[in-house]
FIMARTOR-920912 format. One record per atom (N, C-alpha, C): residue in one letter; y, z, x. Coordinates in steps of 0.2 Angstrom, whole numbers, plus 5000, padded with zeros to 4 digits. Each point is the difference from the previous one (the first is absolute). Last residue first. Example, Ala and Ser with C-alpha at 12.3 -4.5 7.8 and 13.67 -1.06 7.14 Angstrom:
REM FIMARTOR-920912
s498950355064/s500650015004/s500550034996/a497250005002/a500650004996/a500650005004/
This chain:
REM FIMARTOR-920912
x516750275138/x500450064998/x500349984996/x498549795002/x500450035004/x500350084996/x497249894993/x501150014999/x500250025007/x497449934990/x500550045006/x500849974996/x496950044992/x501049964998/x500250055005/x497349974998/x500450035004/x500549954996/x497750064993/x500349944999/x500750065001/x497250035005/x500650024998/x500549924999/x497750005008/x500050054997/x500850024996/x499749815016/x499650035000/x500150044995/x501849905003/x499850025005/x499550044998/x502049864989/x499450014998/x499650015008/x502949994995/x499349975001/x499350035001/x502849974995/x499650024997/x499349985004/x502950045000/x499649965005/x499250044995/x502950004994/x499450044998/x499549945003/x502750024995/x499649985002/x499450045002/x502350034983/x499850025005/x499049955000/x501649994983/x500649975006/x499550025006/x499250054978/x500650015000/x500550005007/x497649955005/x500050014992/x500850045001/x498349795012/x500450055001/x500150044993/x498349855018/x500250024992/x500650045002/x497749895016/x500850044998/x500350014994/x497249955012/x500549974998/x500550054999/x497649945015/x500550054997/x500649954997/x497249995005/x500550004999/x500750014997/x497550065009/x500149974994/x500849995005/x498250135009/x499649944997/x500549964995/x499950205021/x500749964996/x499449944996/x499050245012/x500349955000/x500349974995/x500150265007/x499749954998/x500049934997/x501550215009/x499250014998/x499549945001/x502449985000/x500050024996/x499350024999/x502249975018/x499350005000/x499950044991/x502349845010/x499750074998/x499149994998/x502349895013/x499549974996/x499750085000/x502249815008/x499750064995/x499449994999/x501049865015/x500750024997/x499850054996/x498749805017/x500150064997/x500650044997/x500049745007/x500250065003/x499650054996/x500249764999/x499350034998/x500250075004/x501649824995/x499750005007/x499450045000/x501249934980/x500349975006/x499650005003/x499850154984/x499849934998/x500049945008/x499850274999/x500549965000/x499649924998/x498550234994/x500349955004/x500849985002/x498150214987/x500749965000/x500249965006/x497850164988/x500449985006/x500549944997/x497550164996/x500749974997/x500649985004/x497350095005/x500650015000/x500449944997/x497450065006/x500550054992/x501049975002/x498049885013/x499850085000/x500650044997/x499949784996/x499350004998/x500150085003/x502249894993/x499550005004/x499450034999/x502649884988/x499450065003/x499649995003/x502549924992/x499349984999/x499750075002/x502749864998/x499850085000/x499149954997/x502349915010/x499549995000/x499550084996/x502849915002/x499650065000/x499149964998/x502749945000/x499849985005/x499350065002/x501350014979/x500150035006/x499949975004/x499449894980/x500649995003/x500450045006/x497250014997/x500649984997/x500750015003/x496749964998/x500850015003/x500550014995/x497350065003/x500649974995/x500650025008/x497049984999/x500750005003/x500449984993/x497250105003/x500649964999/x500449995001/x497650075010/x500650044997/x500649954997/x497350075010/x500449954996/x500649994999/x498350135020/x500549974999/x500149934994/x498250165013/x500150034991/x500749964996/x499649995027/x499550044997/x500450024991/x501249915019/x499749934999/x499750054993/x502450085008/x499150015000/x499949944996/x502249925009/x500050054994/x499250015005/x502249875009/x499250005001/x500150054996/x501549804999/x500350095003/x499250024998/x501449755007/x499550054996/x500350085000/x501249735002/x500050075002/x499350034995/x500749784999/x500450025002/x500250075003/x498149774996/x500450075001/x500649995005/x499449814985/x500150005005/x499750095000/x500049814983/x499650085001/x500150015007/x501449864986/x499649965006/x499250055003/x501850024983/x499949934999/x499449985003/x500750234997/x499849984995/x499649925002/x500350205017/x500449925000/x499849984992/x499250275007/x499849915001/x500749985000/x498850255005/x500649984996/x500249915002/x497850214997/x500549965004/x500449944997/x498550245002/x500349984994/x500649935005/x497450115006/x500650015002/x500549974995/x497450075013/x500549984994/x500650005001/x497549955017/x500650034999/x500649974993/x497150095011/x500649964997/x500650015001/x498550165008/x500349935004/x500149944996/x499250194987/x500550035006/x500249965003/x498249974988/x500649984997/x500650015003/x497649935011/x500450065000/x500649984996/x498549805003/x500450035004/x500150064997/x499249834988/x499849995005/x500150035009/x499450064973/x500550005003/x499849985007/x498949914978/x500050055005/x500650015005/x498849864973/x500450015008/x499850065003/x498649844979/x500450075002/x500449995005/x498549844980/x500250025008/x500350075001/x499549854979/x499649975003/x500350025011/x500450064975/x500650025005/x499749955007/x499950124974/x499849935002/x500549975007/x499450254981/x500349965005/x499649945005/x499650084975/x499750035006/x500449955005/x500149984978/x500050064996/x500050015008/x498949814992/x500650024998/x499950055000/x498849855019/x499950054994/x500650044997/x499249795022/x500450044994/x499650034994/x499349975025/x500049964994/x500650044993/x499849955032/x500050054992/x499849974995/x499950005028/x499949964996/x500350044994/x501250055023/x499449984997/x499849994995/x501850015022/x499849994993/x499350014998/x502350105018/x499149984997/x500249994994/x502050055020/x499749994992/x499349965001/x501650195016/x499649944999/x499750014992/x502850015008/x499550054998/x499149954999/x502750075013/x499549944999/x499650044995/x502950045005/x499350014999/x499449954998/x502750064998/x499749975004/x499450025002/x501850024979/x499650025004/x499749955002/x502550034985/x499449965003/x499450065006/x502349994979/x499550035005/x499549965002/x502549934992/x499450005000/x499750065003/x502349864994/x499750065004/x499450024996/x502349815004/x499450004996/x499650065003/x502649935000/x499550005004/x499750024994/x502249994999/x499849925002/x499350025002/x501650194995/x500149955008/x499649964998/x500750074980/x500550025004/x499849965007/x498450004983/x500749955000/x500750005004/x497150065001/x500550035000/x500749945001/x497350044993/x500449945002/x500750054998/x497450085001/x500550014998/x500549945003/x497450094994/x500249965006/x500750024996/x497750134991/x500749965000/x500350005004/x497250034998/x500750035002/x500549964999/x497549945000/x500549994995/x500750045000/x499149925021/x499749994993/x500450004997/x499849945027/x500350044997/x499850004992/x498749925019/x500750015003/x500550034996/x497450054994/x500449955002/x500450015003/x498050084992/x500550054998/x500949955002/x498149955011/x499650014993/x500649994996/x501049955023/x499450044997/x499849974993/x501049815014/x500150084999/x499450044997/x499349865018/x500750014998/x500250014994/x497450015010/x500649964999/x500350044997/x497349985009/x500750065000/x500449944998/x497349984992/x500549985005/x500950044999/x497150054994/x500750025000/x500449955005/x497649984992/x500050045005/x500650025003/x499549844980/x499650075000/x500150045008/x502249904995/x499349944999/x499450074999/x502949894994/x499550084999/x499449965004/x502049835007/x499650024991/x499650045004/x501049895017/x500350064997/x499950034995/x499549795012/x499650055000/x500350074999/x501849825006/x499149994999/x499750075000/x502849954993/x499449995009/x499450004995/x501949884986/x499650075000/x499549995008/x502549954984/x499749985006/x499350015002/x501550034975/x499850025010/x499649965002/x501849944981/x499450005000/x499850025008/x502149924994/x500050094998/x499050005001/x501249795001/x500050024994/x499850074999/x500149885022/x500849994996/x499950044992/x498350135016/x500149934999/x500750004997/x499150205013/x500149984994/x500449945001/x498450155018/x500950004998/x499749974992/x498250075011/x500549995008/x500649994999/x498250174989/x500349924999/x500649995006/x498650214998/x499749954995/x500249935002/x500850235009/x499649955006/x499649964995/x502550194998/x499349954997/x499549945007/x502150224993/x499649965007/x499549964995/x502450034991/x499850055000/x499449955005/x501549884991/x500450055001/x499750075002/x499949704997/x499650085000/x500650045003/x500549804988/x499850015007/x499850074997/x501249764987/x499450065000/x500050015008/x501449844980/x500050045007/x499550044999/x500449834982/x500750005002/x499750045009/x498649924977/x500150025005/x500549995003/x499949974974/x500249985006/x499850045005/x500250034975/x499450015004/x500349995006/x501349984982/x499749945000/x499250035005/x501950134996/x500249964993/x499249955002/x500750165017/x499550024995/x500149954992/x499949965028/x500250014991/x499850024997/x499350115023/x499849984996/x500849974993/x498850125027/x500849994994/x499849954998/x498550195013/x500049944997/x500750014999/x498550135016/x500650034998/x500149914996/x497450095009/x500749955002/x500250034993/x498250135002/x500350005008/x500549965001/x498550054981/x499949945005/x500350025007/x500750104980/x499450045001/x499949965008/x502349934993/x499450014996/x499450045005/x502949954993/x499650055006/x499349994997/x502049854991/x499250034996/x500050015009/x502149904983/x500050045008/x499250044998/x501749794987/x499250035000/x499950045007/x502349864985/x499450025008/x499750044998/x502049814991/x499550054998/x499550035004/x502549885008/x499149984996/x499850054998/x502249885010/x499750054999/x499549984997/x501149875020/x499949994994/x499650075000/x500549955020/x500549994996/x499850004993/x498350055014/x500149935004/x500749994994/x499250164991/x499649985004/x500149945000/x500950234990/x500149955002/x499649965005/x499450194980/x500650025006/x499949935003/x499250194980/x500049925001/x500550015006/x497750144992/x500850005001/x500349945001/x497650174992/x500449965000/x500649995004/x497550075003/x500650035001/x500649934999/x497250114994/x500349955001/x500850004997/x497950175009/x500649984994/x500249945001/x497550035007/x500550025000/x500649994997/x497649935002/x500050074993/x500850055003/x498249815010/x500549984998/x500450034995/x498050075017/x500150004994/x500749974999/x498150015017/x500449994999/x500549994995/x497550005007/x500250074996/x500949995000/x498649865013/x499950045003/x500650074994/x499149774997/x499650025002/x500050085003/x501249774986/x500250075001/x499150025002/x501349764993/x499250055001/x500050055006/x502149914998/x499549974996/x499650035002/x502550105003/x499549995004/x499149994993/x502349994993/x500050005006/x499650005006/x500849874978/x499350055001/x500250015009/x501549954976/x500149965005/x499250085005/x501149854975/x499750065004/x499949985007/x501449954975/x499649985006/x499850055004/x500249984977/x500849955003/x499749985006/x498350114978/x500350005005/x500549955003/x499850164977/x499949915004/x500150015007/x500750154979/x499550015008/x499649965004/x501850014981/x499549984997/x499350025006/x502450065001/x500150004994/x499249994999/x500950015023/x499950094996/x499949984992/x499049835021/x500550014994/x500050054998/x499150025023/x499949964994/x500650024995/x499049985027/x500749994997/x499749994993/x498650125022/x500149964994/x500749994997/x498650065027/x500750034994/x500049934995/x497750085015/x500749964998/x500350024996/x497750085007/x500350005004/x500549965000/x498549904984/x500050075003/x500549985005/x499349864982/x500950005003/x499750065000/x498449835007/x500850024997/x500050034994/x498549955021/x499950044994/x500650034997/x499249835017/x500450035001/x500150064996/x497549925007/x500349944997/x501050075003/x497450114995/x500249915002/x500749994999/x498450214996/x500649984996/x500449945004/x498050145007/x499949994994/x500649994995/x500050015024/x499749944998/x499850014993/x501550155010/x500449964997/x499549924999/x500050285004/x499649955003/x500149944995/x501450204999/x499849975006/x499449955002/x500950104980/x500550025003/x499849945007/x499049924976/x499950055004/x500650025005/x501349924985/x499250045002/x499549955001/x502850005006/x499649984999/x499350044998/x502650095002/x499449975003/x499249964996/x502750054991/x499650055004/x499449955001/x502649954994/x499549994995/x499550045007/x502750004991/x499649995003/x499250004997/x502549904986/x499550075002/x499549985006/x502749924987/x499349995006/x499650075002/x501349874977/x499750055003/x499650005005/x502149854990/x499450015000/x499850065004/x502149894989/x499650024997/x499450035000/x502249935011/x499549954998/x499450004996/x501650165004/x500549935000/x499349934998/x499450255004/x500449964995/x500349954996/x498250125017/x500549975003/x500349974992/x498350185011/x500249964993/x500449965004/x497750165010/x500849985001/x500149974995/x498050175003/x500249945001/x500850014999/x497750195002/x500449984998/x500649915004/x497450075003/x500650035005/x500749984994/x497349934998/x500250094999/x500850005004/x498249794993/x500950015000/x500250074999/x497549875008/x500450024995/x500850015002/x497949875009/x500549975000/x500550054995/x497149954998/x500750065003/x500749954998/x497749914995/x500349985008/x500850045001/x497749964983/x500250065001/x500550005006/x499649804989/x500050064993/x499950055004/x500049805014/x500750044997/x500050054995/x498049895010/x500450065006/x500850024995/x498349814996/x500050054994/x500350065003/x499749775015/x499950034995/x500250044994/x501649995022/x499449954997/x499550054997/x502649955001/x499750065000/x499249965000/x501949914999/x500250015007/x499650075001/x500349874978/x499649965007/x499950025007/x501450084981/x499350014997/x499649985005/x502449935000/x499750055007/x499450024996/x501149914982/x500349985005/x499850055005/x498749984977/x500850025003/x500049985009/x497849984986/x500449934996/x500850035002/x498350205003/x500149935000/x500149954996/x501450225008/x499550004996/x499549935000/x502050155018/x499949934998/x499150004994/x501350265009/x499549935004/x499849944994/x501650154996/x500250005007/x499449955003/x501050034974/x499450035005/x500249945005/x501650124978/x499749955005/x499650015004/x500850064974/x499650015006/x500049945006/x501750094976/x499749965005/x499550035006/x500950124981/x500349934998/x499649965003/x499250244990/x499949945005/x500649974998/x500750234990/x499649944998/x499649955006/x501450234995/x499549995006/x499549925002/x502150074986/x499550004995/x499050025005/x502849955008/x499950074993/x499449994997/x500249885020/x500450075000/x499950044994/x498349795008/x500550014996/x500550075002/x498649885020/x499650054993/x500950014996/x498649855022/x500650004996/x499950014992/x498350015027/x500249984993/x500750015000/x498249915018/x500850015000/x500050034993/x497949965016/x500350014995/x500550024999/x497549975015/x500550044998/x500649954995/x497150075004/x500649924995/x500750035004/x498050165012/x500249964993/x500549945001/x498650145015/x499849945000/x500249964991/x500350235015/x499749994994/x499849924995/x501750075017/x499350025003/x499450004996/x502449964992/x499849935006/x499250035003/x501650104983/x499350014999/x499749955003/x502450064987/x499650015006/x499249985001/x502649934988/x499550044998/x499749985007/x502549974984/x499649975005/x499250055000/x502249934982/x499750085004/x499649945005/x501950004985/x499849965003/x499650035004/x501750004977/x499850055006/x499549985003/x502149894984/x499350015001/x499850035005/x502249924988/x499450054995/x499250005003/x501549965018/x500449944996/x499850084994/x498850065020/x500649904999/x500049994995/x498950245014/x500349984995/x500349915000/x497950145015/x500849975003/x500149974990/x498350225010/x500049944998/x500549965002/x498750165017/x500750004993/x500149934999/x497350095012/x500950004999/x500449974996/x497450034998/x500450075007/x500849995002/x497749904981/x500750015002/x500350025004/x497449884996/x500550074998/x500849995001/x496949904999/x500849984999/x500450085000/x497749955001/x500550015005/x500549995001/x498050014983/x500149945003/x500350005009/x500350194982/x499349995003/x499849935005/x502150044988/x500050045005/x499249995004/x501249814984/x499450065000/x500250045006/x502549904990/x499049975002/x499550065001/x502350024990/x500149945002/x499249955003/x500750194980/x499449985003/x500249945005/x501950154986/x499549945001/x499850015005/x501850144986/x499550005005/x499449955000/x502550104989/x499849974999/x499450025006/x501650164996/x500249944994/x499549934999/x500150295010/x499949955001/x500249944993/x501650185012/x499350014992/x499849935001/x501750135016/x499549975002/x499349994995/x502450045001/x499750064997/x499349995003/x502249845004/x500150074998/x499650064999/x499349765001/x500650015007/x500150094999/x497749884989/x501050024997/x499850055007/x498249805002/x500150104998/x500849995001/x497949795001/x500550055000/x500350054995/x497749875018/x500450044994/x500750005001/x497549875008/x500850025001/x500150034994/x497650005014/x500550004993/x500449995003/x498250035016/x500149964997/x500649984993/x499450185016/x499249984995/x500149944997/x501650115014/x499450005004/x499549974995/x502549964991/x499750065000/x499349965006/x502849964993/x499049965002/x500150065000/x502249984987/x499650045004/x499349975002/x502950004988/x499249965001/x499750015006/x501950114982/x499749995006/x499349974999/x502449994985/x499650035001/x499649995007/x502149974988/x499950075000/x499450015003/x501049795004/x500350024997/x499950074998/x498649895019/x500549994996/x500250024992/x498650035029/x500350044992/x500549924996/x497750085020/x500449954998/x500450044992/x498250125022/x500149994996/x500749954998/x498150095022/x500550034995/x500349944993/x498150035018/x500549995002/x500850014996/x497150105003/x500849954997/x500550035002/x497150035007/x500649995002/x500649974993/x497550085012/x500150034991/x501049975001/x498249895016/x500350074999/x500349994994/x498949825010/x500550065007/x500550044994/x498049834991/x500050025007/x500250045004/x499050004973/x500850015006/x499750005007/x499250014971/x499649945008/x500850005002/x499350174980/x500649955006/x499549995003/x498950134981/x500349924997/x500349975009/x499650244999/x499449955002/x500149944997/x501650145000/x499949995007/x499349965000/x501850014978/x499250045001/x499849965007/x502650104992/x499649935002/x499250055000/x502850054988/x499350025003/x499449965002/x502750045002/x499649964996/x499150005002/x502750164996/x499250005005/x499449954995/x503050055002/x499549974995/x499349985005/x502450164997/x499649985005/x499549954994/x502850115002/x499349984996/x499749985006/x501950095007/x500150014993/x499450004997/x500750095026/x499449964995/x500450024992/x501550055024/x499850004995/x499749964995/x501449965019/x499049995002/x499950044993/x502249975005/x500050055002/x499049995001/x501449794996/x500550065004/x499750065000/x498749844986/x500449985008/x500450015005/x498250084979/x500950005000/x500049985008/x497649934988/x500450065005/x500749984998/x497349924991/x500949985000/x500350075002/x497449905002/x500550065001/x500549954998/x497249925000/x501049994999/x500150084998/x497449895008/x500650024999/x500749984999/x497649945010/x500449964995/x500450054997/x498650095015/x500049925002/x500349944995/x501150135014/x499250004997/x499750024996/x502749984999/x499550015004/x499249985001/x503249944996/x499049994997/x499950045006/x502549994988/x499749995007/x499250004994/x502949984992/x499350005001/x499449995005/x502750114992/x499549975007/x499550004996/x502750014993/x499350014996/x499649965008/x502349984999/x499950075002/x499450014999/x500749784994/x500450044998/x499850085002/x498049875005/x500449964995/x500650064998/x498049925021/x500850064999/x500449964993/x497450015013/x500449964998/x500350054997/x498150015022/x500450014992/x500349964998/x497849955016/x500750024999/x500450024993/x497550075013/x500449984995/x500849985001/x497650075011/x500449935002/x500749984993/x498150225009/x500449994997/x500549945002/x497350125003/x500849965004/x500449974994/x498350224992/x499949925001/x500849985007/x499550204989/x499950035004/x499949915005/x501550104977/x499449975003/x499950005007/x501850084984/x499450045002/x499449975003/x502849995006/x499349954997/x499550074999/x502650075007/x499450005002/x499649944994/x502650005007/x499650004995/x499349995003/x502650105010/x499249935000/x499650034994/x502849995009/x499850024997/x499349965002/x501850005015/x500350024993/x499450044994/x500149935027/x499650014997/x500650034993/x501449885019/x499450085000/x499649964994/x501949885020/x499649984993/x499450064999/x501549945016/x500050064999/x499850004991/x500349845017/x499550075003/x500050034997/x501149794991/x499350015001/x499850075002/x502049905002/x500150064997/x499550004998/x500649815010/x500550055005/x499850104995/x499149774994/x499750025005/x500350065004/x499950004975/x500249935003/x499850035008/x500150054972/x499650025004/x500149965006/x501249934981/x500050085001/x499950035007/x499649774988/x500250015009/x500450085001/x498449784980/x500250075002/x500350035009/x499149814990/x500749995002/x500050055001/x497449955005/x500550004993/x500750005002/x497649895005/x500550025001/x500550024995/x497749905001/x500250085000/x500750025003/x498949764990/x500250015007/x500050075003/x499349864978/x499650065006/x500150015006/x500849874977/x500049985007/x499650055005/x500850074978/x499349945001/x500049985006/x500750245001/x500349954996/x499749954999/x499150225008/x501049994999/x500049964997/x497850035004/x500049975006/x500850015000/x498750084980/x499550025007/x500649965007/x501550034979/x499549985001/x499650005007/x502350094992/x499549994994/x499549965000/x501850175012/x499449985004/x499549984992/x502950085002/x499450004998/x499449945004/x502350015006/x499950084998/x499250024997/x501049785006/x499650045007/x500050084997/x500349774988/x500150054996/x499750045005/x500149775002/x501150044999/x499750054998/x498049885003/x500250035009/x500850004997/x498649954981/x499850055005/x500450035002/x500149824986/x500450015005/x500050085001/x498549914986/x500149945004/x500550015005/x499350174985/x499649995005/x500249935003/x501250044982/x500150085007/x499550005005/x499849844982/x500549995002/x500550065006/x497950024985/x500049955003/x500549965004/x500150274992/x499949934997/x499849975006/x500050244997/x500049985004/x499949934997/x501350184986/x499549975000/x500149975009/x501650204995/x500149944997/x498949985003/x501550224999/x499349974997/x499849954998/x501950125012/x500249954990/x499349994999/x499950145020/x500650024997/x500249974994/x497550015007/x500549975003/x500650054996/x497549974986/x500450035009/x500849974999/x499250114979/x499949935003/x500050025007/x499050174982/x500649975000/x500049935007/x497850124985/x500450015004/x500749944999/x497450074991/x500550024998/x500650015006/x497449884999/x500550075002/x500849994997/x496849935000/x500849994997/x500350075003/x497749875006/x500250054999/x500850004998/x498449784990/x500350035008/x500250075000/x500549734986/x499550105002/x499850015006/x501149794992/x500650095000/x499550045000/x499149784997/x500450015006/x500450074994/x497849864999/x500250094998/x500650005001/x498449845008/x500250004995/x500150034994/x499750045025/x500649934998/x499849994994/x499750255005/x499749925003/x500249944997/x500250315002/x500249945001/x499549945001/x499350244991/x500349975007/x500149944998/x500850194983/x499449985002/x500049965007/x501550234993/x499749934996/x499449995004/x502050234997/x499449965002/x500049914997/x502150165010/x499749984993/x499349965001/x502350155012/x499249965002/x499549984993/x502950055006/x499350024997/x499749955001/x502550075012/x499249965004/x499550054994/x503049895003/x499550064997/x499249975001/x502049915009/x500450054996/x499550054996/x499949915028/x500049984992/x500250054997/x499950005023/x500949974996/x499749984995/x498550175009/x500750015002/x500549954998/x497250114996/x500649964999/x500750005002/x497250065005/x500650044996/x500449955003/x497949874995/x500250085005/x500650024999/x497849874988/x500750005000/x500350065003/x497749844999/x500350075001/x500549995001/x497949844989/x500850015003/x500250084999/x497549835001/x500450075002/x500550004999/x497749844990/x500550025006/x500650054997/x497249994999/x500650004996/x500650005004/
C-alpha cells in the first residue's frame, strides 16, 4: 500500500491527512490526500512556458539538468570566487536509506523536491531543510532485475504537479504541494527488467521518461505520457523493428533482446522541437557475436520529434559496442559560431573516451578527440565513426583496453560554462580486462555474455574534473579528484565557480579559469550526484547529495 507522511508544516496554511485509496492512471485524484495552501509567495503554477525559459529564472532549479539545454550553469553570482572560503554548512537533511544517494533536487519558489531509495519524495523548505511531506513508494525487491543499485535520480514538475520513475517501473504524478498521488502507470514489467532510476524531462503537455535494463537483454525505449491523464501518447524504440531502418544492422532475431535503454535523463531544444536522448549498450554486453552487424541506435544520441517521437536522426558513437560503453550521457546544448556562422551544437564527453561536437539540427559530425586514455581506436573517421586497432573485442582469456568498464566518464553531469567558454567534465583513466562468454537469454536474468576486471589497482587509476575547448576538446586544465567510488557531477556559475565532488567525501569549489582550488570541505563520504544553486529572498544557497545526507551551503 503506498505511503504519504505529512511532516510538520511551515509555509502551508494547513496540514489534514485524509485517507483514500492508491492511485492509478485510471483513478487520477486518488491517492493519500492533504489539505494544504500553495508554495511560493503568489503560488504561481510551473507552466510550460517557465520551463522553456528556465535559465531567466536562476532563483529556482526546475529541471534534473536547470534548464533544457543541460548546460548547469547558472547566472547566479552571490557566491563568487573572492568570497567562496567562506561558504559554511547552512543546513543538511539526513536520508533514511542506507542505499547511494544520486539525487538532484529541484527548487520551485523556495519549495525543494529531492528522492531517495529507492523511490521516494521529500519536499523540504529550501532555506531551513525543514520536511513538509514525504511520499514512501513501496517496491516488491523480488519483482527488480537491478544491475547497480536501488538508485533515483530525482524528479520533473509542472504546473502543481510531480513526476516521478520509480525502480519497478511506473511513472507517477503527485500534487506539488501535498504529495497525493494523481495518477500511476505500469511503464514496463519489472520482472522482465525494466526500471526507472532517473528524472523524468517535462515538453510541452508531456513528460518523457526514459528506462533501464541494457543488462537484462531488453527492447529499450523512449516513451511520452500525457500530463493530466498519465495517458501513452508515444513510444519510441531505440532498436529499429523489422521492415525500419537499421533492423539490418542487427543479425537475426538479436534485436528483440539488443538493450540499448535510455536511463540518463535528456535535452530539448525548442526551437526546433526535438528531443535528444542518450541510448545504453548493446546486449549481450560483451560478446557482440551473438549480435552482428552495427546495432543501431545503441550507444547514440537520438534526435526525436517531441510531438509524435519520430526519429530525426541519430548519430552512434561507438557501433557494436563490446566493451559496455554506454552512450547514457547528457547531451549539452549551445549555440556558438563556426567558421563565422552560428549554429546549433551538440557537446557529448562519451563513456568511449572521445569528447564529440555534433549539429544538432541535422546530426552532423563536426570534431572528435579523446579526452580521457583509450587504446580501442586510433582516432575517428570524417564522419565521427572510429577507427578501430585489432583485437580489442572481450576474448575468453581477457584482453585489457582503454577505458574502463565504468568508462572515461557516465552518467554524471558535464557542465558548459558561459562565462569562460569551457566545457567540464569528469574523466577517468583506467584499463579494465574484458572476457566473453557464451549466454542464452532468459527473461527475468542478466544477459551480459561477459564480465571485466580491473586491470590495475584502482588506486593507480587516475580521475579528475577537466576543463575542455568546447570546439576543439583541447585541455585546458585538470584538477585530480580520488579515482575510488568517484561519480560526481559539475555545476558552474556566474561567480566564476566550478563546484563538484570526490570519491573520498569532499566538495569543493574551483576557479573556472584555471582549476585553482578555492573551497572545499570534507563530508564523510563519497559525491555520487550533483550539485545545484537557488536562491531564496536575494540570498544564494549551493545544494548537493553526498551519500547519505543532502548538504546546502550559504555565505554568513
Amino acid at each position: 500500500m503506498r505511503r504519504l507522511t505529512l511532516l510538520p508544516c511551515l509555509l502551508f496554511a494547513a496540514c489534514e491527512v485524509t485517507e483514500s485509496v492508491p492511485g492509478s492512471a485510471d483513478a487520477p485524484g486518488a491517492g493519500p490526500g492533504v489539505t494544504a495552501g500553495v508554495i511560493g509567495p503568489a503560488g504561481e503554477p510551473v507552466t510550460a512556458e517557465r520551463l522553456v525559459n528556465a535559465a531567466a529564472e536562476p532563483e529556482n532549479w526546475l529541471m534534473y539538468s536547470g534548464d533544457y539545454t543541460s548546460q548547469r550553469y547558472s547566472t547566479l553570482d552571490q557566491i563568487d570566487r573572492t568570497n567562496v572560503a567562506d561558504l559554511r554548512v547552512e543546513w543538511v537533511h539526513q536520508f533514511t536509506t542506507l542505499s547511494r544517494v544520486e539525487t538532484t533536487p529541484i527548487v520551485v519558489d523556495g519549495l525543494m523536491i529531492i528522492t531517495e531509495s529507492p523511490s521516494n519524495i521529500i519536499a523540504l523548505d529550501a532555506v531551513t531543510g525543514r520536511p513538509f511531506w514525504r511520499y514512501d513508494h513501496p517496491v516488491n525487491e523480488d519483482d527488480l532485475r537491478l544491475c547497480c543499485g536501488l538508485n533515483n535520480r530525482g524528479v520533473a514538475v509542472l504546473g502543481n504537479r510531480i513526476f516521478h520513475g520509480t525502480v519497478d517501473a511506473h511513472l507517477m504524478a503527485l500534487d506539488l504541494n501535498t504529495g497525493t498521488v494523481l495518477w500511476d502507470v505500469e511503464v514496463a514489467r519489472a520482472e522482465a527488467g525494466y526500471s526507472i532510476t532517473s528524472a523524468p524531462l517535462v515538453v510541452g503537455d508531456k513528460v518523457i521518461t526514459g528506462m533501464a535494463g541494457g543488462e537484462y537483454g531488453v527492447r529499450g525505449f523512449l516513451d511520452a505520457y500525457d500530463v493530466e491523464t498519465g495517458e501513452l501518447v508515444w513510444r519510441y524504440y531505440t532498436i529499429p523493428g523489422p521492415g525500419e531502418p537499421g533492423n539490418e544492422t542487427w543479425s537475426g532475431d538479436s534485436w528483440r533482446t539488443g538493450g540499448a535503454p535510455t536511463w540518463v535523463t535528456g535535452s530539448y531544444d525548442p526551437e526546433l522541437n526535438l528531443i535528444y536522448w542518450g541510448t545504453g549498450n548493446p546486449a549481450p554486453d560483451w560478446n557482440g557475436d551473438m549480435r552482428l552487424g552495427d546495432n543501431l541506435w545503441s550507444d547514440a544520441v537520438v534526435a526525436v520529434d517531441a510531438d509524435t517521437g519520430e526519429l530525426v536522426w541519430g548519430f552512434q558513437f561507438t557501433p557494436h559496442d563490446t566493451h559496455d560503453w554506454d552512450a547514457i550521457q547528457i547531451p549539452v546544448l549551445a549555440d556558438l559560431e563556426v567558421d563565422g556562422v552560428l549554429r546549433k551544437l551538440l557537446f557529448w564527453a562519451n563513456r568511449n573516451a572521445f569528447y564529440y561536437v555534433l549539429d544538432r539540427e541535422t546530426g552532423q559530425f563536426l570534431h572528435g578527440v579523446p579526452f580521457a586514455e583509450q587504446t580501442w581506436a586510433q582516432g575517428l573517421d570524417p564522419n565521427g565513426r572510429p577507427i578501430l586497432v585489432e583485437d580489442m573485442d572481450p576474448t575468453e582469456d581477457g584482453v585489457v583496453v582503454s577505458p574502463t568498464i565504468g568508462g572515461a566518464t557516465n552518467w554524471n553531469s558535464p557542465s558548459y560554462s558561459r562565462l569562460s567558454g569551457l566545457f567540464y567534465t569528469y574523466a577517468l583513466d583506467g584499463a579494465t580486462i574484458y572476457y566473453k562468454r557464451d549466454d542464452e537469454y532468459v527473461e527475468g536474468d542478466q544477459f551480459t555474455g561477459g564480465y571485466g576486471q580491473n586491470a590495475d589497482d584502482p588506486e593507480n587509476f587516475f580521475a579528475a574534473i577537466r576543463a575542455l575547448d568546447p570546439m576543439t576538446g583541447a585541455l585546458q586544465w585538470e584538477y585530480p579528484i580520488a579515482t575510488q567510488g568517484s561519480r560526481p557531477g559539475i555545476l558552474t556559475t556566474a561567480g566564476g565557480l566550478v563546484f563538484s565532488g570526490s570519491g573520498d567525501g569532499y566538495i569543493f569549489a574551483l576557479d573556472q579559469d584555471t582549476g585553482e582550488s578555492l573551497w572545499y570541505l570534507s563530508v564523510g563520504r563519497a559525491v555520487h550526484a550533483a550539485p545545484i544553486t537557488y536562491s531564496v529572498d536575494g540570498r544564494q544557497y549551493m545544494s548537493v547529495a553526498a551519500s547519505g545526507s543532502l548538504f546546502t551551503f550559504a555565505l554568513p
